[in-house]
C-alpha positions in Angstrom: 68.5 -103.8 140.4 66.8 -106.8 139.0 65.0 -107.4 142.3 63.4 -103.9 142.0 62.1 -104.1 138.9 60.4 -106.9 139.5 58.5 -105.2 142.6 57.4 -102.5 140.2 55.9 -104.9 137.9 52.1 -104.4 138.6 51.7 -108.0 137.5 54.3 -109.1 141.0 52.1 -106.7 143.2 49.1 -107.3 141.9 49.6 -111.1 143.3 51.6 -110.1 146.5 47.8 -108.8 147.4 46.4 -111.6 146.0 47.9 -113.9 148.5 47.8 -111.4 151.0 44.0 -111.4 150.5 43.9 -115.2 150.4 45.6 -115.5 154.0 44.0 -112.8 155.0 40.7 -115.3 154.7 42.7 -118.2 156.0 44.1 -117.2 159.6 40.4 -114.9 160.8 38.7 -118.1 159.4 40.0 -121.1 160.5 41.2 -119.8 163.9 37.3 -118.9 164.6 36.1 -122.3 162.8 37.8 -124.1 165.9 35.8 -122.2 168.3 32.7 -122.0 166.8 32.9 -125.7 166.8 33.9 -125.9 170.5 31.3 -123.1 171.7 28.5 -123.4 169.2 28.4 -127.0 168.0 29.8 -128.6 171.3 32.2 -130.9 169.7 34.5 -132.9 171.4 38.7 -132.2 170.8 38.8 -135.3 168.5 36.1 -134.3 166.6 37.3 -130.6 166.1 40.4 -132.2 165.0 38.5 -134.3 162.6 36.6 -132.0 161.0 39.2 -129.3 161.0 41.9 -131.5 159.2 39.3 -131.8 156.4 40.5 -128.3 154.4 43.9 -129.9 154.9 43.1 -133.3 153.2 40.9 -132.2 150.5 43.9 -129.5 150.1 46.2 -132.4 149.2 44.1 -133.8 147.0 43.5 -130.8 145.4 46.7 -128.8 144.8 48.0 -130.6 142.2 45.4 -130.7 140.1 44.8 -126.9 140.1 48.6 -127.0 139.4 48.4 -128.7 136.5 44.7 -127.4 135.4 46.6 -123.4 135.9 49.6 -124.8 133.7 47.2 -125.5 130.6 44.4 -122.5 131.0 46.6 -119.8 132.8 47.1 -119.0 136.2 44.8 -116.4 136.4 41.4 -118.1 135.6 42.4 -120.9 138.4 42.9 -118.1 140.9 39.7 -116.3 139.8 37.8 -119.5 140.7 39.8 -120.1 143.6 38.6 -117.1 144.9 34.8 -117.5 144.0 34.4 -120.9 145.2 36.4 -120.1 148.7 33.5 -117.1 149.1 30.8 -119.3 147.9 32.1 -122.4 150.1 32.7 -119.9 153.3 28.8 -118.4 152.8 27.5 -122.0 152.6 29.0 -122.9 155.9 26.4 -120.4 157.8 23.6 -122.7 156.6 25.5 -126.0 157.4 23.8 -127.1 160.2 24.5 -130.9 160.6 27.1 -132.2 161.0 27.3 -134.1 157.1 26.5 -130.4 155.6 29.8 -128.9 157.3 31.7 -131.9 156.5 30.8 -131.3 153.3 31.4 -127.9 153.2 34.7 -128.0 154.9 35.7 -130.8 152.4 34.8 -128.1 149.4 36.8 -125.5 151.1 40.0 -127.1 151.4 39.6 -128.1 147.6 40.7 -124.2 147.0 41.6 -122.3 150.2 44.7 -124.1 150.5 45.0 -125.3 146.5 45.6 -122.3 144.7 48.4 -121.0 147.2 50.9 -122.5 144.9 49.1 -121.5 141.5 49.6 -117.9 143.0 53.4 -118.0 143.6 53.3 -120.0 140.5 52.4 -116.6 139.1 54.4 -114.5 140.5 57.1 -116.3 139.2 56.0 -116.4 135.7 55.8 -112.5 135.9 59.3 -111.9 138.0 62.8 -110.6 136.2 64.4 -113.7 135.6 66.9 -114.1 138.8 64.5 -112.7 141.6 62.0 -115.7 141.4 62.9 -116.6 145.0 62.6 -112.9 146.4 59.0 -112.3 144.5 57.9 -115.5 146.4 59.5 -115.0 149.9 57.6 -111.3 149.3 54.7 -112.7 148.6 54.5 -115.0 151.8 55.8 -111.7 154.0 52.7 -109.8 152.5 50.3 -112.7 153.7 51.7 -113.1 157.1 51.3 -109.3 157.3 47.6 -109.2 156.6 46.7 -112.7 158.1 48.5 -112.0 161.6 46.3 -108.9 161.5 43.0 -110.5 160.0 42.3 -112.7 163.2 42.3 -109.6 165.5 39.3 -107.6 163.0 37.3 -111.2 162.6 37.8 -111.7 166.8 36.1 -108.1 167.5 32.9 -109.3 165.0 32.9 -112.8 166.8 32.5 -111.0 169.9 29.4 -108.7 168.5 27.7 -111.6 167.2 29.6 -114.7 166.6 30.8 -117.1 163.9 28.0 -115.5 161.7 30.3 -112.4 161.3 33.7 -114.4 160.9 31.8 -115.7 157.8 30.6 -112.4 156.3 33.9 -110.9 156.4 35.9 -114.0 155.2 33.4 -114.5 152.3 33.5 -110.8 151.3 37.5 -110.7 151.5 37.7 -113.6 149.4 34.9 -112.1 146.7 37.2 -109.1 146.8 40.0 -111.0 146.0 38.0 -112.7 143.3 37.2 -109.3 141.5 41.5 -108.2 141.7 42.4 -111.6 140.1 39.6 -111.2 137.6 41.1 -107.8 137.1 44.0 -108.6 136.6 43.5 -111.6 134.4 41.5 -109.2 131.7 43.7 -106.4 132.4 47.7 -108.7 131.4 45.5 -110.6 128.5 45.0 -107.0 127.0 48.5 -105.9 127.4 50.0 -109.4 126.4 47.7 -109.2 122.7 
């Protein structure tokens, strides 16, 4: 069937990890975030609230100009720097200390955690058989509930060895990892498409 062939493509699977990766990064992150505020940093509800509805803001802001940037240079560069800058933005946050750095930071992160979401199914749709574009995208959202129900539970044990500073390692490294696939995969389809 149409709908199988497009699961073999290595292009489709390729970015059901992709996304997998990237919520992967999302749910250990951002559930620990709101802790490490409440535990470590002492804020009050209102200001967690604040500062967490920052990566959801600048995410707004954000996704539809990667949209439109990933419909004029390709979709994989966009993801590629996606990718990089949610590692890079992720390390940062260990050294942001006051309360401006992190708001800072957490502004920077939502500009591409939540941004390149729709570049990826964006993707996958460019790469599906024509007629299964809505089962290559509901697959892709089943692979990243998959790995991002499971993410917070790994990220939860480290939080417990030695807190947030561990959340942060292994969301920056997953998301450096997820860098490398999409920059793999973006030299790997330009060869095969020339």
């Amino acid at each position: 069937s149409k709908t199988l062939q497009s699961l073999k493509k290595i292009e489709v699977i390729t970015l059901v990890i992709l996304h997998a990766v990237r919520q992967s990064v999302h749910s250990a992150f951002t559930v620990y975030l709101l802790i490490y505020l409440k535990e470590y940093l002492d804020f009050s509800p209102v200001k967690i609230g604040f500062y967490f509805s920052l990566i959801g803001i600048s995410g707004i802001i954000f996704t539809p100009i990667w949209g439109s940037v990933s419909d004029k240079v390709g979709r994989f560069p966009i993801i590629t720097l996606g990718m990089f800058l949610t590692s890079l933005f992720i390390f940062l946050i260990k050294f942001g200390t006051n309360d401006f750095a992190l708001l800072v930071l957490l502004l920077l992160l939502g500009c591409v955690l939540f941004a390149i979401i729709p570049v990826i199914a964006a993707a996958a749709m460019d790469f599906t058989v024509k007629g299964t574009e809505g089962t290559s995208v509901s697959l892709l959202f089943t692979g990243g509930a998959v790995l991002g129900s499971l993410s917070p539970i790994v990220a939860g044990y480290l939080y417990d060895l030695d807190g947030f500073d561990n959340v942060i390692i292994l969301t920056s490294l997953l998301a450096l990892i997820g860098a490398f696939i999409s920059l793999a995969g973006w030299i790997f389809f330009k060869k095969q498409s020339n």
